[in-house]
C-alpha positions as CSV (number, residue, x, y, z in Angstrom):
1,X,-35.0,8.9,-2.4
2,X,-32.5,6.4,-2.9
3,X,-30.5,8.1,-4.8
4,X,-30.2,10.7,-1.6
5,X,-29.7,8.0,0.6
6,X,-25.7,6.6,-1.5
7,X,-24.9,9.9,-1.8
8,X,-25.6,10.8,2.4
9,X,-23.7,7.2,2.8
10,X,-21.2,8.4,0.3
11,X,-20.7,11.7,2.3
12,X,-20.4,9.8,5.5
13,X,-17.8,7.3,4.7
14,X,-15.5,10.6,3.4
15,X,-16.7,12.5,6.6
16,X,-15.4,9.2,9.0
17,X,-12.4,9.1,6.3
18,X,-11.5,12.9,7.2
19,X,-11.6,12.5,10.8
20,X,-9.5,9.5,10.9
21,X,-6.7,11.1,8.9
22,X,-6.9,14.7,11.3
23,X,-6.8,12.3,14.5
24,X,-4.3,10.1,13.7
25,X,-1.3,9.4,15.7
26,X,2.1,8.3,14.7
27,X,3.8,6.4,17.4
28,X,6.9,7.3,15.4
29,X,8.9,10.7,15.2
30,X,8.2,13.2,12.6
31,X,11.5,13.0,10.7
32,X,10.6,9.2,9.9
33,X,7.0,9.7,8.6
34,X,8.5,11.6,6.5
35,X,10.9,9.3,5.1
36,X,7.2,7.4,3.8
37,X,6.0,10.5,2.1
38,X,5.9,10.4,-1.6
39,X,5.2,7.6,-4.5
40,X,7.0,4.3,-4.5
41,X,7.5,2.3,-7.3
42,X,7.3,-1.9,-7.3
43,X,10.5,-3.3,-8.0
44,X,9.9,-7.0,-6.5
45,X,7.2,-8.5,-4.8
46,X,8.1,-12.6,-3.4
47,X,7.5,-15.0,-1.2
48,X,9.6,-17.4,0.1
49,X,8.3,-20.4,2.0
50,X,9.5,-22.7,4.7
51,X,11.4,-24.8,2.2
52,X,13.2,-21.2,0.6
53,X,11.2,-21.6,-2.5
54,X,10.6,-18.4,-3.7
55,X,7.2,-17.4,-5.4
56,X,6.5,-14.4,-7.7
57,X,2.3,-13.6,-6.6
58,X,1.9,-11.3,-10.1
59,X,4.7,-12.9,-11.7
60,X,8.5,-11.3,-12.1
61,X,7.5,-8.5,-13.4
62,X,4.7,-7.0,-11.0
63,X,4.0,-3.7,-11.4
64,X,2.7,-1.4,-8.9
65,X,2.6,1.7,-6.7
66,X,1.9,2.6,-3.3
67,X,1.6,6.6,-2.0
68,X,1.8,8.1,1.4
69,X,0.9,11.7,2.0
70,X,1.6,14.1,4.2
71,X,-2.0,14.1,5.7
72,X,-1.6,10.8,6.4
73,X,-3.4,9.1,3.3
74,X,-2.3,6.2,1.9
75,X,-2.9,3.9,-1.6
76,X,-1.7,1.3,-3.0
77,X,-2.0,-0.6,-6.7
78,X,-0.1,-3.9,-7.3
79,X,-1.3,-5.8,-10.8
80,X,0.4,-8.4,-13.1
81,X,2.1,-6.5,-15.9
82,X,-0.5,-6.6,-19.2
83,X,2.3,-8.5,-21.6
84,X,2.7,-11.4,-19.4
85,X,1.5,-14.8,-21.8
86,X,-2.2,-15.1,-22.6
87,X,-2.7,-18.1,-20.1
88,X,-1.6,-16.2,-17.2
89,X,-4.6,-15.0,-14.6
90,X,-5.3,-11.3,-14.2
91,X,-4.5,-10.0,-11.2
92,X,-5.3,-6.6,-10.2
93,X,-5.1,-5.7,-6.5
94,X,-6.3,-1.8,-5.0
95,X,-7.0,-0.3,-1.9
96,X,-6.6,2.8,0.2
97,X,-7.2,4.8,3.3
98,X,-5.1,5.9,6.1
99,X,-1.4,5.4,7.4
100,X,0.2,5.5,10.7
101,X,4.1,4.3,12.2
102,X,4.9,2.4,15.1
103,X,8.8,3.3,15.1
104,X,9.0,1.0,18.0
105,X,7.7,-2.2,16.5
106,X,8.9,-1.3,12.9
107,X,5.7,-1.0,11.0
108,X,3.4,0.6,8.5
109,X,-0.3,0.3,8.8
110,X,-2.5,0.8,5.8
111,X,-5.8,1.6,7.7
112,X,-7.8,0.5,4.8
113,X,-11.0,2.3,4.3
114,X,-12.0,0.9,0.5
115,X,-10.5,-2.1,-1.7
116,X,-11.3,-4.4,-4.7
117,X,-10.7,-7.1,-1.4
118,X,-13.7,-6.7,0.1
119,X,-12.5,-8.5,3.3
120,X,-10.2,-5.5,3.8
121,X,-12.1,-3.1,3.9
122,X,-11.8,-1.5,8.0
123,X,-8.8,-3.9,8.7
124,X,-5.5,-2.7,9.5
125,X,-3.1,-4.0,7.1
126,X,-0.1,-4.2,9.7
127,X,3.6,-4.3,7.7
128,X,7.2,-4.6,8.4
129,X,9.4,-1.9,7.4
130,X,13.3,-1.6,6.4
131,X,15.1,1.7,4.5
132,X,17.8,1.0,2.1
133,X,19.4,4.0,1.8
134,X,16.8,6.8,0.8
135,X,15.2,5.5,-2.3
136,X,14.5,2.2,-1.5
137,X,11.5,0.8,0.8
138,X,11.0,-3.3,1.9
139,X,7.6,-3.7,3.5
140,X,6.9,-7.3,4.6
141,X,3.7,-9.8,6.1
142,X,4.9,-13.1,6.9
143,X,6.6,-14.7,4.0
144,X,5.8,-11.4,1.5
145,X,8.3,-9.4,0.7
146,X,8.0,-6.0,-1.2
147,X,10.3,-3.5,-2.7
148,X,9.5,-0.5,-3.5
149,X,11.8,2.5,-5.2
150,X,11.2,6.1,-4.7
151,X,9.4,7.3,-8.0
152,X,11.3,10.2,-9.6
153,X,9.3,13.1,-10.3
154,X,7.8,13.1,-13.9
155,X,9.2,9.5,-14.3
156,X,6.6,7.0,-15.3
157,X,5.8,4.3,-13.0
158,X,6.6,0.9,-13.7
159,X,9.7,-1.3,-13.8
């Protein structure tokens, strides 16, 4: 019986999942959701404070992907690459769900249906935008500041 009952829970979560993603609006047109689509490679991930100290979260060499799909699906994978020093803390962080654009206000939000945070999980994860050019992606929250590079098909991820 309980066995039944994850997997009806299971089936649920990917049912409320589905609907999400075929209801979805994007206050944004067409031509620049697409400009999210694809996979996008970590190149940088700071923070700069107050003071203009700048902060590396998973060290100078984060690694990480995010995706965004044309159904409107999203994920996204940021870690600490494995050959930093031996002292340094593992950091892993995961999560993924839905997407949508608000053109007007400049943002992407990851509509976060699972995570290794379990605090995300159902929050909107609300991020400034900026395009360099058509390979290169900034997303931002407060004093966080990502860049991502288009991923090249067949290229492996990674900096």
């Amino acid at each position: 019986m309980r066995r039944w009952l994850v997997v009806l829970a299971v089936l649920a979560a990917v049912s409320l999942g589905t609907d999400r993603v075929d209801a979805q609006e994007h206050d944004a047109a067409p031509a620049l959701v697409a400009r999210f689509i694809g996979a996008w490679d970590l190149v940088d991930w700071r923070t700069t404070d107050a003071a203009g100290t700048v902060r590396f979260p998973y060290g100078e060499a984060a690694q990480g992907q995010v995706t965004y799909s044309a159904d409107g699906r999203m994920s996204a994978h940021l870690m600490r690459p494995p050959d930093d020093p031996a002292d340094a803390p593992s950091q892993y962080l995961s999560y993924w769900g839905t997407f949508s654009v608000d053109d007007g206000a400049r943002t992407v939000t990851h509509h976060v249906i699972g995570s290794d945070q379990r605090s995300w999980i159902g929050s909107d994860q609300v991020r400034g935008y900026e395009f360099q050019g058509d390979d290169r992606l900034v997303l931002s929250l407060g004093s966080n500041r990502l860049t991502w590079v288009r991923a090249r098909p067949g290229a492996a991820a990674g900096n």
